[in-house]
C-alpha positions in Angstrom: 8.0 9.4 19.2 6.8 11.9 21.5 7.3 15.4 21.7 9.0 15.1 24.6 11.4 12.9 23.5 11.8 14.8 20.2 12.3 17.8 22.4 15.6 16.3 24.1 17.4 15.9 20.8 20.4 18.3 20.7 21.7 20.2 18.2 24.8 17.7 17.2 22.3 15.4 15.2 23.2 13.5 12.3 20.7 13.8 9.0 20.2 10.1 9.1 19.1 10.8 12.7 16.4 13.7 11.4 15.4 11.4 9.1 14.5 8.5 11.6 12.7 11.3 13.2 10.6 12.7 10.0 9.9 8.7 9.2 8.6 8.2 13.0 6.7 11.5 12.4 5.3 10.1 9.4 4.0 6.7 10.3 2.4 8.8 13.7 0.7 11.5 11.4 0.6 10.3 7.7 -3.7 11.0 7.5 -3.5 14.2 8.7 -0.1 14.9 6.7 -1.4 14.0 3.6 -5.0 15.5 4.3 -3.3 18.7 5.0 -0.6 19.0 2.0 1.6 21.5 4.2 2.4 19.8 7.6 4.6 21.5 9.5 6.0 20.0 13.3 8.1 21.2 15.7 10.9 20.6 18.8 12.7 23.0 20.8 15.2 22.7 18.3 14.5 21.4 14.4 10.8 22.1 12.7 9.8 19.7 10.4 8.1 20.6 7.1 6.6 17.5 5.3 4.4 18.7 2.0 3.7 18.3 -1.8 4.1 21.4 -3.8 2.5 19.1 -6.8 -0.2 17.6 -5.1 1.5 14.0 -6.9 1.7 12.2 -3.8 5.4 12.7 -3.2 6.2 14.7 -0.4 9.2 17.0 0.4 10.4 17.0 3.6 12.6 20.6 5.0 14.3 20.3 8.7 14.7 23.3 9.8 17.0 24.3 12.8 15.3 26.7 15.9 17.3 29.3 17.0 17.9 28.7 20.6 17.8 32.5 21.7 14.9 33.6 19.4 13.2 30.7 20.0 12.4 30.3 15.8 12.9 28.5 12.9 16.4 29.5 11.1 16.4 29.6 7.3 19.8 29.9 7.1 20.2 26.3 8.3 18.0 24.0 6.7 18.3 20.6 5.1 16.2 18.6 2.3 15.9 15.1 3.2 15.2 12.4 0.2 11.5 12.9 -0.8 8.6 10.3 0.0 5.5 9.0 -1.7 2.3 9.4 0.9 -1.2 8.4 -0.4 -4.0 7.6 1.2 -5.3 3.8 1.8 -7.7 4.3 -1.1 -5.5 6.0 -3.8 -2.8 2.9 -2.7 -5.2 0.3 -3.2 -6.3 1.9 -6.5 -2.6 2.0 -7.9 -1.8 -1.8 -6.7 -4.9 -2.9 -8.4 -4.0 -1.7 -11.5 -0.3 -2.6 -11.0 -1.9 -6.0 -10.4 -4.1 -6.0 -13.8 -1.1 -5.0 -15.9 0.8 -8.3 -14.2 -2.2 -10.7 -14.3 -1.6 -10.7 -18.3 1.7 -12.3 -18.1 1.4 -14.0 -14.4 -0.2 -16.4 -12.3 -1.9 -14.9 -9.4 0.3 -17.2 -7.1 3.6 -14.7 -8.4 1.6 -11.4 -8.0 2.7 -10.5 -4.0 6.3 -11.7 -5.1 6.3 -9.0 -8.1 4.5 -6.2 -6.3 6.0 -6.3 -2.9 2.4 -6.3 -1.4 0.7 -9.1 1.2 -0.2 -12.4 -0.6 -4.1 -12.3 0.8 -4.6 -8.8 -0.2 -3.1 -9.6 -4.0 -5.2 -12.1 -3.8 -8.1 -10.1 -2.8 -7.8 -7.8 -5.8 -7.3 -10.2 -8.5 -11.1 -11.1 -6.7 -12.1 -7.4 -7.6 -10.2 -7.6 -11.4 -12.4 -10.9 -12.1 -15.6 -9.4 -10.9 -15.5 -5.8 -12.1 -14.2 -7.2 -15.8 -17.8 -9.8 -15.8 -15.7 -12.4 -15.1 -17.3 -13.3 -11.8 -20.1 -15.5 -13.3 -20.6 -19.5 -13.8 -20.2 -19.2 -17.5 -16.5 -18.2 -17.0 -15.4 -20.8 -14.9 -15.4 -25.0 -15.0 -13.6 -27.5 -12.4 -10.4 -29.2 -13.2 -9.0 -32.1 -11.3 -5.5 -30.9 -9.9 -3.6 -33.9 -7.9 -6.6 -35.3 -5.4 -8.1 -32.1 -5.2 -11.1 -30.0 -7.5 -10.3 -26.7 -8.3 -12.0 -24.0 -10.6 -10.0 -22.3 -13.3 -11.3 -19.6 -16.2 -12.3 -20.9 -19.5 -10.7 -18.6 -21.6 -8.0 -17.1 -19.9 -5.4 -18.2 -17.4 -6.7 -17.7 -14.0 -7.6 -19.9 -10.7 -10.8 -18.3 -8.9 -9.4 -16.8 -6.0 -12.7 -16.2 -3.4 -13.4 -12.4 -2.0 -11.3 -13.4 1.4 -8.5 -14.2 -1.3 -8.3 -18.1 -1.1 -7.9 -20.2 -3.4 -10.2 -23.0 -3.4 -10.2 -26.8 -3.6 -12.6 -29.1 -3.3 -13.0 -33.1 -2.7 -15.1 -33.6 -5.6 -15.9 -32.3 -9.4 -19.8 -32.1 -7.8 -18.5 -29.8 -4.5 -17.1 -27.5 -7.6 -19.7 -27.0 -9.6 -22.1 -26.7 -6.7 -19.7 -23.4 -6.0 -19.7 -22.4 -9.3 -23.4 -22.3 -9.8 -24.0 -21.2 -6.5 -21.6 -18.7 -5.1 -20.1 -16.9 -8.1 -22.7 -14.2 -9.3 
């Protein structure tokens, strides 16, 4: 949303409409919002305040109306609007990881982006990372098993199909093809 069109917004809006507004202001500005802590945007008639007193990742958001004649931000009409969780790419990657850990202990891989909510290849991806950064991403972990007409790799001692860094699972025409991969490719 533009500022001009956040500019033409009278003053009859509805707090589900401010919130459409602080979500659209969000998803424009979320780096800079969460590098900054204390993000602050304004219209001709509401300011926006979208920050984290706790530095926790959760983020109040304040609309404040403008007075039209002064032209300023009136505290004596404000709103709170529910509170959202912003984090960077990095921190949001960490946190799904570990999610993803915990889950791998009871579940198959295949059931992780059904649990977590998160995109099948990129689940996929960090049960990848897991399996190498715990030493499981060597040939002595792994062996082939025949599943239908296919050859697939699975762990030795623990439940687990290798899942490749692009986060694809592999099959293979024969029990040779396999092992070639196993000797070859996992390091």
């Amino acid at each position: 949303m533009t500022d001009e069109q956040l500019a033409q917004i009278g003053n009859g809006i509805t707090n589900e409409e401010l919130a459409q507004i602080a979500n659209a202001l969000i998803e424009q500005y979320k780096p800079e919002i969460i590098r900054d802590r204390d993000w602050w945007h304004g219209t001709d008639t509401h300011s926006f305040n979208i920050h984290s007193p706790d530095e926790d990742g959760w983020f109040q958001i304040n609309v404040y109306k403008v007075d039209p004649v002064k032209g300023m931000d009136d505290y004596e009409w404000w709103i709170d609007l529910p509170r959202v969780y912003l984090v960077d790419e990095q921190t949001q990657r960490a946190e799904l990881k570990a999610k993803i850990k915990e889950l791998l202990e009871d579940n198959h891989p295949a059931e992780l982006a059904r649990l977590t909510g998160a995109g099948e290849t990129l689940c996929h991806q960090l049960v990848h990372e897991i399996y190498k950064d715990g030493g499981l991403h060597e040939p002595q972990y792994w062996e082939t098993e025949r599943v239908g007409d296919i050859w697939a790799i699975y762990g030795k001692t623990f439940a687990g199909e290798y899942i490749d860094a692009n986060g694809d699972f592999l099959a293979f025409d024969t029990e040779e093809e396999a092992n070639k991969y196993i000797q070859e490719e996992i390091k």
